[in-house]
C-alpha positions as CSV (number, residue, x, y, z in Angstrom):
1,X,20.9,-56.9,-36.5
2,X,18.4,-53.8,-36.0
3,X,18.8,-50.9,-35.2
4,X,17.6,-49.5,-31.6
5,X,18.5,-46.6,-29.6
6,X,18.5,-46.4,-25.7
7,X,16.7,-43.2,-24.8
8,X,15.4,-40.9,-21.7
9,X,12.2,-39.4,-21.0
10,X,10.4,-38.6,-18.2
11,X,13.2,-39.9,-15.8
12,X,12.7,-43.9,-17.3
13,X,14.9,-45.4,-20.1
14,X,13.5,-47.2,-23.2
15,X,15.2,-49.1,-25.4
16,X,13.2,-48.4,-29.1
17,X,13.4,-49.5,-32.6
18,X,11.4,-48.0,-35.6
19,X,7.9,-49.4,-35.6
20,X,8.0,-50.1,-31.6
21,X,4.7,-48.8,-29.2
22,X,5.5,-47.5,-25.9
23,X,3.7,-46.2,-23.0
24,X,5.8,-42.9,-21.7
25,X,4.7,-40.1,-19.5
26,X,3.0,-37.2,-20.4
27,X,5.8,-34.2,-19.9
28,X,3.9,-32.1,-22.9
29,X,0.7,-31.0,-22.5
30,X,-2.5,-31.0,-25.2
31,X,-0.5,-33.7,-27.4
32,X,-3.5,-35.4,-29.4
33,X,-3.6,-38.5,-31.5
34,X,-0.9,-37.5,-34.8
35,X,1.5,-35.3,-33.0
36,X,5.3,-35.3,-33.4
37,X,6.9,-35.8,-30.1
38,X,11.1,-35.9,-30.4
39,X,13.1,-37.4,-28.0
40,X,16.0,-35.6,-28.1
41,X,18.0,-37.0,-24.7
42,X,19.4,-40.6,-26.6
43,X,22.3,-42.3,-24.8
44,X,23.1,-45.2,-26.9
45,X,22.5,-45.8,-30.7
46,X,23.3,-48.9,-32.7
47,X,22.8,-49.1,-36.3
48,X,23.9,-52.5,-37.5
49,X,27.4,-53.3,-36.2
50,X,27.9,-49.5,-34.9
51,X,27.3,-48.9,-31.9
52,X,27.4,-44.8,-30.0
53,X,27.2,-44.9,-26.5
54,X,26.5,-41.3,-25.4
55,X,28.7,-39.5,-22.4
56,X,26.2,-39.1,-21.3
57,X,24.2,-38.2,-24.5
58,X,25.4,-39.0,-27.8
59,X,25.7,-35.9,-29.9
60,X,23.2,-35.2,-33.2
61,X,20.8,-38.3,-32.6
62,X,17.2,-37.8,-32.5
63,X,14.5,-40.2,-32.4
64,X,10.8,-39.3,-33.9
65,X,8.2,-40.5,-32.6
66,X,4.0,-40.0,-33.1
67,X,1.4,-39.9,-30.3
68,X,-1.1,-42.6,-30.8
69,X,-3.4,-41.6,-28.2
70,X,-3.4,-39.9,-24.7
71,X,-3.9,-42.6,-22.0
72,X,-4.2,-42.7,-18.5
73,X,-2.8,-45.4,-16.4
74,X,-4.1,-47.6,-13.7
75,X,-5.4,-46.2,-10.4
76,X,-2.7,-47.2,-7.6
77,X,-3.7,-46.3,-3.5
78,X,-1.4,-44.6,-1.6
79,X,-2.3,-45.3,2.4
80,X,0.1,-43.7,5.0
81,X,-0.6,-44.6,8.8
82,X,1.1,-44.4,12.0
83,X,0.2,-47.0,14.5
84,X,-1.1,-46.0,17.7
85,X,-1.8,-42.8,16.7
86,X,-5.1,-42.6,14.7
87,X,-3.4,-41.4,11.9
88,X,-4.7,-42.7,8.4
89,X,-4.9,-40.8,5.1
90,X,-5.9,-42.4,1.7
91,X,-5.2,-41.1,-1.7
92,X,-5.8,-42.4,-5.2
93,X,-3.3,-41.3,-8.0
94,X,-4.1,-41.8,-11.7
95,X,-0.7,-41.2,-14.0
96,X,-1.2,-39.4,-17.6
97,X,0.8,-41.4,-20.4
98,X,1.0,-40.9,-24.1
99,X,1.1,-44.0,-25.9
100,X,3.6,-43.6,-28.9
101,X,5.0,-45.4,-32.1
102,X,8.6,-44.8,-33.3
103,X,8.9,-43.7,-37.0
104,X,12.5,-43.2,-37.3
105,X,16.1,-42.8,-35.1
106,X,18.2,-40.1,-37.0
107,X,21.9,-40.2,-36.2
């Protein structure tokens, strides 16, 4: 069994293990390619046939992560119109995202 924590960042939970790449939002700004970021909000842990489930968070559990690279995600359209009215705006939005590899989850 391996081991993987459940944690929370940016308002989205992930479920990680050591080694894992993930795509989470960018709440820290200037982070470049080889910085630490910690999540420190972790609400379940399981190491082998123990498993912590937080209440909410569980207690003295950090996991480490390093930033691979800033990235930023796809363009989505956001169209809002009334009919009958002439009303029509358009807006693009473009989401900044770190993309991140666990090193370790420290209970």
């Amino acid at each position: 069994m391996t081991d993987y924590a459940i944690v929370e960042h940016g308002g989205k939970q992930y479920r990680v293990s050591p080694g894992d790449e993930l795509m989470v939002e960018r709440t820290e700004a200037n982070l470049s390619a080889g910085d630490g970021l910690t999540f420190e909000r972790v609400l379940l842990v399981s190491q082998g046939d123990d498993v912590r489930v937080g209440k909410p968070l569980v207690e003295g559990v950090l996991v480490k992560t390093q930033v691979v690279s800033p990235v930023r995600g796809e363009k989505i359209i956001v169209f809002k119109k009334k009919r009958r009215k002439g009303y029509k705006r358009t807006q693009g939005h473009r989401q900044d995202y770190y993309r991140v590899r666990i090193d370790s989850i420290e209970a």
